[in-house]
C-alpha positions in Angstrom: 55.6 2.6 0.2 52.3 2.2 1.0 50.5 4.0 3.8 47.2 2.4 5.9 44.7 5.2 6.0 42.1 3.5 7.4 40.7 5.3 10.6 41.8 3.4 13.4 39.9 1.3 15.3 38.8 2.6 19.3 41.4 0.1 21.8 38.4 -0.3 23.7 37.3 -2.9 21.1 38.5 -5.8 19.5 37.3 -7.7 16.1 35.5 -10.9 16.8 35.9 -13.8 14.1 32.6 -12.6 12.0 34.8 -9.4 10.5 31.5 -7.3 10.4 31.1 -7.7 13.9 32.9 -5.3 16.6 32.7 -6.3 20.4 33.8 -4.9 23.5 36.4 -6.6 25.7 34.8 -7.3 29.0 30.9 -8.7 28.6 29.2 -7.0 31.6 26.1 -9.0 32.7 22.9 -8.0 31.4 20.3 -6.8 33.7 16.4 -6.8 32.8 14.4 -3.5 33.5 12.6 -5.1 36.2 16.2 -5.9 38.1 16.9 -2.1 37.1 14.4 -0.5 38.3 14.6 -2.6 42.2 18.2 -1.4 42.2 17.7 1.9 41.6 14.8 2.0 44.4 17.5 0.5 46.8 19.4 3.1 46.0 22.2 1.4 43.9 23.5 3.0 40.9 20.8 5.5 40.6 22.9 8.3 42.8 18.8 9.3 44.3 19.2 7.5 47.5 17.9 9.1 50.5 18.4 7.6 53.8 15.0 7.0 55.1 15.8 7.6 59.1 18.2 10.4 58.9 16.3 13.8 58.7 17.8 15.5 55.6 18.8 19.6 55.4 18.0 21.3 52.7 18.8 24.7 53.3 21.0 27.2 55.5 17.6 28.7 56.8 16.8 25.0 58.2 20.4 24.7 59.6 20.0 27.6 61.3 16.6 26.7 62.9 17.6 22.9 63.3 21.4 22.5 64.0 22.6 25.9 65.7 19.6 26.7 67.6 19.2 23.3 69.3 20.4 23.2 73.2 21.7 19.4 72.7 23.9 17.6 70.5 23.8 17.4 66.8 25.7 15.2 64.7 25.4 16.8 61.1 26.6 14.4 58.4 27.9 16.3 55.3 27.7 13.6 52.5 26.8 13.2 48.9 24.2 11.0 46.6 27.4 9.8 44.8 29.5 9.1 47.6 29.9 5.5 48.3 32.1 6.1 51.6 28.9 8.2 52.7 26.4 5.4 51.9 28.6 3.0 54.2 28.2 5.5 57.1 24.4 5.8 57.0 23.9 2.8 58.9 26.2 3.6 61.6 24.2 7.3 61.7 21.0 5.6 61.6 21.9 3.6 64.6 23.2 6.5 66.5 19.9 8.3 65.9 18.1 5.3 66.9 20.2 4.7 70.2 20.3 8.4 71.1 17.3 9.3 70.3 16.4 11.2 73.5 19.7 13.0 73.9 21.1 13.8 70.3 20.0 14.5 67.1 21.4 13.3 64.1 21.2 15.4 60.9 22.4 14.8 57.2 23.1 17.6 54.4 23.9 16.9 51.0 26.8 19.0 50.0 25.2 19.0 46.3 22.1 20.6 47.3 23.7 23.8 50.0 27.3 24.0 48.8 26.9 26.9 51.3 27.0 24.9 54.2 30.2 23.0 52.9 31.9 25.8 51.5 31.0 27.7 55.2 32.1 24.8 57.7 35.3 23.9 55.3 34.6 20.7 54.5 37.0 19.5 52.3 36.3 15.4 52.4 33.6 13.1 52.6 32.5 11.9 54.6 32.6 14.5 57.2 30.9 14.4 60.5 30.4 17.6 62.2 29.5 17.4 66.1 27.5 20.4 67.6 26.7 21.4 71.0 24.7 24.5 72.2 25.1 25.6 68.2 28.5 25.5 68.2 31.3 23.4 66.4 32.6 21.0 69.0 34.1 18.1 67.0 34.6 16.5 63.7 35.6 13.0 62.0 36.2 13.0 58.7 36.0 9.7 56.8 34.2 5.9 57.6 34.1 5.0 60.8 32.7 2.0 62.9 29.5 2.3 65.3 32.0 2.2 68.2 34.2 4.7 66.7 31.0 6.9 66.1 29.5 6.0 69.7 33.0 6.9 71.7 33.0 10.4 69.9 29.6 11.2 71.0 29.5 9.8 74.2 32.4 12.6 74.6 31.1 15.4 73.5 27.1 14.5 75.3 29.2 15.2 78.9 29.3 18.7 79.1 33.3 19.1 81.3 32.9 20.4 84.4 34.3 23.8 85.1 37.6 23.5 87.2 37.5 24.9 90.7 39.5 28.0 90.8 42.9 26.9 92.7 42.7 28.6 95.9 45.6 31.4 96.0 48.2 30.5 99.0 
């Protein structure tokens, strides 16, 4: 009996007809530098994409200072370079900002960059939107969501409730 002791080959390739010649399976489509480079600065593929309206948190200090010691609402947005669930939401946040300029803030941290911040407000998916009011924890959503989903949350927690009358004792 004779035994093939040959090193087998990867099953990621296959032989094309010229048998000196290996090739992979699936032909992905070649991109020049130039195309590269343009993708990368539009934030595809590069995982350094910043959103250019959002202001950006970079450390618990600045949390502190920025998120629980401001007297309105702040919608903190707890994403990462590599998520691409978090790069959908960025326009809806951007547009929130935009619209409610005035009355909230909206804030983004990178849960790469202060895994304190995660690891403190238990944030266990992204993305997760945290709402804050007078420094405190109000609200969250956790995942993509539509402008109108995003605008009905915050449009609750900008009312402050009323405080209930005491019921008048008979």
């Amino acid at each position: 009996m004779i035994r093939d002791l040959s090193p087998a080959r990867p099953p990621c390739q296959v032989e094309s007809r010229n048998p000196t010649r290996v090739q992979s399976p699936r032909r992905w489509p070649r991109v020049t530098a130039a195309a590269a480079i343009m993708l990368c600065l539009a934030g595809f593929g590069c995982g350094q994409h910043r959103s250019l309206t959002l202001d950006t948190i970079n450390s618990e200090l600045q949390f502190s200072q920025e998120v629980l010691s401001a007297e309105r609402v702040v919608v903190v947005d707890f994403a990462a370079s590599w998520c691409g669930p978090c790069h959908m939401m960025e326009p809806v946040l951007e547009s929130l900002a935009a619209d409610y300029g005035g009355r909230a803030q909206v804030k983004q941290v990178d849960v790469d960059e202060v895994p304190e911040l995660a690891t403190k407000y238990e944030i266990q998916a992204l993305p997760t939107i945290v709402f804050f009011r007078n420094g405190e924890e109000v609200g969250r959503a956790v995942g993509v969501k539509t402008y109108l989903e995003m605008q009905q949350l915050l449009e609750a927690y900008l009312h402050d409730p009323q405080p209930a009358a005491p019921a008048p004792e008979a």
